[in-house]
C-alpha positions, 0 to 999 in steps of 0.5 A: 514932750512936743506934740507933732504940729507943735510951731504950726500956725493954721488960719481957719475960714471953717465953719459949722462941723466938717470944717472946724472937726479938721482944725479941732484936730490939727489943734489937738496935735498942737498947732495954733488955730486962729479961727475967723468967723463972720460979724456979726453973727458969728459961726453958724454952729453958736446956734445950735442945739444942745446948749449949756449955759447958754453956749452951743455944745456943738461948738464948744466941742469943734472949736475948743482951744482955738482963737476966734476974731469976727470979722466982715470979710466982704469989708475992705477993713476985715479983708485986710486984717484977714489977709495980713493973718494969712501971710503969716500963716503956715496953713490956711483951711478953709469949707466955703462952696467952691468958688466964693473965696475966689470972689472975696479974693481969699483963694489960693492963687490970691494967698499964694501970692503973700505967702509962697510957702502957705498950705491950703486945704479946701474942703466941699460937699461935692468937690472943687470941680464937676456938675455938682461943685458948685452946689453946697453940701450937709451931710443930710444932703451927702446921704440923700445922694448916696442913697444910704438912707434907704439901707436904713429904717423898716422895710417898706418906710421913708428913708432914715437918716444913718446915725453917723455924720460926713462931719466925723469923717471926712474931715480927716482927709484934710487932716492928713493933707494938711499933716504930710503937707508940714511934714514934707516942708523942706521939699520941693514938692508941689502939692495940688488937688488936680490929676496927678502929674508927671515927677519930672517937673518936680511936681507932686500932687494929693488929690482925694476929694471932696478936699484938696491941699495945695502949696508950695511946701519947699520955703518956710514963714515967719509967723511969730505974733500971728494975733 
């Protein structure tokens, strides 16, 4: 039996856990994911703690089933490679703060213009935009902010963190945004993380953040030997 996302080719500039969560599942579903982390270090999640054998368990777990290149994205030879795997891509995710992949030239308007078809989910602690988008986000942050620290611990005491992570559970926004964005491929609908617009442009939008889906889903690519 196929699985649904079965043909789908995702490139992943995630890192750490929100970020590859998203992918491990779209992997799961069977897409194919090609994961790029940074040279030389790789993704920061290889560094953490519990290991076994000597590898993160953190990333093994993230990661499992997916394909990783390391390359140096502000080197014009990595960007290069980078850019030739986006053009063949179905989907792009990426959880970098908001606005560095405008400065490495690896936003959505700058993918787009390779691959009209491609889907791009962007996830961040605060969003794309407002006082806070620019401003990178942990879950220990996340909860900090939203105060739900103080609901928990002893009366009286610090706040303590809650058990759960933001990284178990936002990233299933994107999942969905990333899903319906395939399975609406054939369509003219536009999808974009901006205020929802008027239908007689043909225009459709999906916003929830702190993640937004954008692409053109109407026209398909040619992703065979994508690596």
């Amino acid at each position: 039996m196929a699985l649904p996302l079965q043909g789908v080719n995702v490139l992943d500039l995630t890192n750490v856990m929100a970020g590859p969560y998203c992918t491990m599942v779209l992997g799961d579903m069977g897409a194919r994911i090609v994961k790029i982390e940074n040279f030389p270090e790789g993704d920061a999640s290889r560094r953490f703690d519990p290991k076994v054998n000597g590898e993160s368990y953190c990333y093994a777990v993230l990661n499992r089933g997916k394909k990783s290149v390391a390359l140096d994205m502000k080197d014009p030879r990595g960007k290069a490679i980078l850019l030739e795997l986006a053009a063949r891509a179905d989907v792009v995710v990426e959880n970098f703060r908001p606005g560095v992949v405008k400065k490495l030239g690896l936003d959505y308007e700058a993918i787009r213009a390779l691959n009209p078809g491609v889907i791009y989910a962007s996830m961040s602690g605060f969003g794309q935009t407002g006082p806070y988008g620019t401003k990178g986000g942990f879950d220990i942050i996340a909860q900090g902010v939203s105060g739900i620290m103080m609901m928990t611990g002893y009366p009286g005491g610090r706040p303590v963190r809650f058990v759960l992570t933001d990284g178990e559970e936002a990233p299933t926004y994107p999942v969905q945004g990333d899903f319906y964005s395939v399975a609406l491929r054939g369509s003219t609908k536009e999808l974009s993380s901006s205020t929802p617009k008027s239908s007689e442009s043909g225009n459709a939008s999906l916003s929830t953040l702190p993640f937004g889906v954008r692409g053109k889903v109407s026209s398909s690519t040619n992703t065979e030997g994508i690596i």
